[in-house]
C-alpha positions, 0 to 999 in steps of 0.5 A: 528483531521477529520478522513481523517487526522487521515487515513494519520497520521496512515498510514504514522506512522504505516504503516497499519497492525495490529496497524491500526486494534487494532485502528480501533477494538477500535475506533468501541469499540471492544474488543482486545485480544494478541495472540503469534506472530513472532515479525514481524506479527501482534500480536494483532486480534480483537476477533469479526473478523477473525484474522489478516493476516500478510501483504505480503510487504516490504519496499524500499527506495525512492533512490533505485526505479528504474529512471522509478519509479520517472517519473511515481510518477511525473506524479500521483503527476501533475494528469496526463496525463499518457502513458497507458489508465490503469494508474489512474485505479482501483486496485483491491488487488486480491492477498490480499498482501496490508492492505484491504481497500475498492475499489477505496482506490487503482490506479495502474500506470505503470512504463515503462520497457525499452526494454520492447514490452508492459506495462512490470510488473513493476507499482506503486500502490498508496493508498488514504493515503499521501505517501503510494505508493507500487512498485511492479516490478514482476507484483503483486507478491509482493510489496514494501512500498515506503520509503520517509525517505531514 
């Protein structure tokens, strides 16, 4: 299995976090030492980096975005073209909320708000890896994974 391949099969299994550092601490050959943890936090730290912070996202049903949400992930799915020249740019995971990837692993698209003057706080953030797609409806203060399977 190619790396690539590997990347989609852990993000869509393990949902980043802790399971993909232990994987990643030991594909490298590093050592991994448990530390007592709430049973939703990532329990295992690689001893060689600092330890791993518990990721600041949730979880949403697919059914439960909002119809905006649908057309913009429609029109990330068919390349385009996009209402806003931001769409399809860099996010760049200032807020340290998502699992930390390199830059460019992120876009941004933005979900319209109706009634809204201007882009609104709602977008979709989407990482390299298949389905791993956040919603965030309060501007990046917070982000839900988007659940395919309900």
């Amino acid at each position: 299995m190619g790396m690539n391949s590997f990347s989609r099969v852990l993000s869509s299994t393990a949902r980043a976090g802790a399971l993909g550092a232990l994987v990643t601490t030991l594909f490298l050959g590093g050592q991994v030492t448990a530390a007592a943890a709430p049973a939703d936090s990532a329990a295992l730290t690689p001893t060689t980096a600092t330890a791993v912070q518990p990721l600041a996202f949730g979880d949403i049903c697919y059914s439960d975005l909002p119809a905006e949400a649908y057309d913009t992930l429609d029109l990330i799915a068919e390349g385009g073209p996009y209402p806003y020249p931001q769409d399809g740019g860099t996010f760049y995971n200032r807020e340290g909320l998502l699992p930390g990837q390199p830059t460019g692993y992120y876009h941004e698209y933005t979900v319209e708000t109706p009634g809204s003057p201007d882009r609104g706080a709602r977008r979709i953030v989407t990482g390299d890896s298949f389905e791993e797609d956040y919603y965030t409806s309060d501007h990046y203060a917070s982000f839900d994974l988007v659940d395919y399977a309900c």
